[in-house]
C-alpha positions in Angstrom: 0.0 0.0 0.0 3.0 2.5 0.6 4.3 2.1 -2.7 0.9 2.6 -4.5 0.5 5.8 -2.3 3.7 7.0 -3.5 3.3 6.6 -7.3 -0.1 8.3 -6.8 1.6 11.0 -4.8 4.5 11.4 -7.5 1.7 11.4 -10.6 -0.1 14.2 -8.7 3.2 16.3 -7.9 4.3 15.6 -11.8 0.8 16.8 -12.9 1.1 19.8 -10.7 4.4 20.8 -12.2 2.1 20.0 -15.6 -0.8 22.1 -14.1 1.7 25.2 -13.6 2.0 26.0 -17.0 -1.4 24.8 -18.4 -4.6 27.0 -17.0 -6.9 24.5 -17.1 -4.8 21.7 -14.8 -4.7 23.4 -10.7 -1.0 23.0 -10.3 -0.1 23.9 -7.3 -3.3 22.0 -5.8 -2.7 18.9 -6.9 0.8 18.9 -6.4 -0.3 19.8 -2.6 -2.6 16.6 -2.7 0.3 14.5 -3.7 2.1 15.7 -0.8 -1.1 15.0 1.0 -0.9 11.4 -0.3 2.6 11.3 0.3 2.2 11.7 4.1 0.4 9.0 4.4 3.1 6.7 3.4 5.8 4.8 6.3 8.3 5.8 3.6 8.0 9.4 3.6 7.2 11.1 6.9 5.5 14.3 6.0 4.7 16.7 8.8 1.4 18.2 10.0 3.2 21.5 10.1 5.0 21.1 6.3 1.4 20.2 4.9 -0.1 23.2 6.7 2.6 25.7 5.7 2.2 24.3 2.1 -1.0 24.6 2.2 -1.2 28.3 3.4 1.2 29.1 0.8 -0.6 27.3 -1.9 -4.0 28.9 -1.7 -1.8 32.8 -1.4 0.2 31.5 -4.6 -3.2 30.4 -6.4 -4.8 34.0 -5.3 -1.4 35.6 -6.6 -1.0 33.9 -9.9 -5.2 35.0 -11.0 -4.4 38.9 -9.6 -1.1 39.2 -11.5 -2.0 39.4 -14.9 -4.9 41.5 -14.4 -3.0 43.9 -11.8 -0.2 44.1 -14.7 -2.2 44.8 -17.5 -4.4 47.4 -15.6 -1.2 49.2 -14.8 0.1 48.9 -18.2 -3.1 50.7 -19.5 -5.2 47.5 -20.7 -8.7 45.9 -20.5 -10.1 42.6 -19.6 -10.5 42.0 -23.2 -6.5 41.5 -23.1 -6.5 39.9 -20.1 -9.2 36.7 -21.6 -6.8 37.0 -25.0 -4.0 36.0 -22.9 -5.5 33.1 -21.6 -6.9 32.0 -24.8 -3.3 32.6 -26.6 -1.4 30.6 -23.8 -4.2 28.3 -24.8 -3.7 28.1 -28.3 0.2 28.1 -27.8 -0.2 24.8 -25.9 -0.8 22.9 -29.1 2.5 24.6 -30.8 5.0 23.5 -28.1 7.2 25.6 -25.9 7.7 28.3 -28.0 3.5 28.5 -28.1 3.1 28.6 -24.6 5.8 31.6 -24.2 4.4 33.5 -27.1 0.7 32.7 -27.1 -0.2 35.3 -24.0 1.7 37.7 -25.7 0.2 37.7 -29.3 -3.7 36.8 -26.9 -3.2 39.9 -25.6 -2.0 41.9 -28.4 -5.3 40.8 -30.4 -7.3 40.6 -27.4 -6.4 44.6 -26.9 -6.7 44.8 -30.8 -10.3 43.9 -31.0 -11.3 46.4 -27.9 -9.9 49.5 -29.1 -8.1 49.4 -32.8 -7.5 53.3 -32.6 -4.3 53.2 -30.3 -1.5 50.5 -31.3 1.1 51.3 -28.8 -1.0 51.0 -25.9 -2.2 47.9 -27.2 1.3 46.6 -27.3 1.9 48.0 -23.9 -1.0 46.2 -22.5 0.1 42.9 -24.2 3.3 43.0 -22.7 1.6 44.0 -19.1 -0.4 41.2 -19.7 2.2 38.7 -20.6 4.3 39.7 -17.6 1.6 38.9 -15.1 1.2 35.6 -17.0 5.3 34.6 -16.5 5.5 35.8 -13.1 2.3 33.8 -12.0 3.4 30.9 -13.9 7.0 31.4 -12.8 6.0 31.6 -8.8 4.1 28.6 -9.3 6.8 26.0 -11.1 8.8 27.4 -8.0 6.2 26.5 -5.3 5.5 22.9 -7.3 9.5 22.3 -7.7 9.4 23.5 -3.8 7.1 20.6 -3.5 8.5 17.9 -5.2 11.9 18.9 -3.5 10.0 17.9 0.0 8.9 15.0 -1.5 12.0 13.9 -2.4 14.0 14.9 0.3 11.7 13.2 2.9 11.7 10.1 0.6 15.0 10.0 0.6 16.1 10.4 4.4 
């Protein structure tokens, strides 16, 4: 049974790290259940106070990572228009590999900005690039809090 709990501990923290970089997977929630699951396990002795802490930090990352984008692109002059292209273009960009996912927020909230208000370029481009920020450092504090995660898995599989 310990063994079976790790693999399903090390599948959630895998699909986590996944989930950090795809919007529709919860990352850093499922990569907090497999440390969840891992606990449970004689092999890896996961405390009540590490699951807590993770936890706490989990649900302020989650809260950070859907206010960032928006927060950047409303200081960099945009709309929600180039906040929902984002998501769609990192969307999109999923299906055209790495180079998708870096540029598909970007070029989301260009058009996004685009079809709300043709009449000023440059502030479109400003917005995209507001937008696109707050998409990499979301996504960028999350891979950290999942790699965080897996570390402590690892670690206390380890020892």
């Amino acid at each position: 049974m310990n063994i079976i709990l790790l693999v399903i501990a090390g599948i959630l923290l895998v699909l986590g790290f996944i989930g950090t970089f795809v919007p529709v997977i919860p990352g850093p929630v499922l990569a907090w259940a497999g440390l969840l699951v891992a606990s449970f396990s004689e092999y890896c002795e996961i405390s009540l106070i590490i699951l807590i802490v993770t936890a706490v930090l989990t649900v302020v990352i989650s809260i950070m990572d859907n206010v960032f984008p928006t927060m950047l692109t409303k200081k960099s002059g945009g709309s929600k228009a180039g906040t929902w292209g984002s998501v769609i273009g990192l969307f999109i960009g999923l299906f055209l590999g790495p180079l998708g996912i870096i540029i598909g927020p970007f070029a989301g909230a260009f058009l996004g900005e685009l079809i709300h208000d043709r009449s000023d370029l440059s502030r479109c481009l400003k917005s995209a690039l507001g937008a696109f920020k707050g998409f990499i450092l979301g996504t960028g504090i999350k891979m950290i809090l999942v790699a965080v995660f897996i570390w402590i898995f690892v670690y206390k599989l380890i020892n």
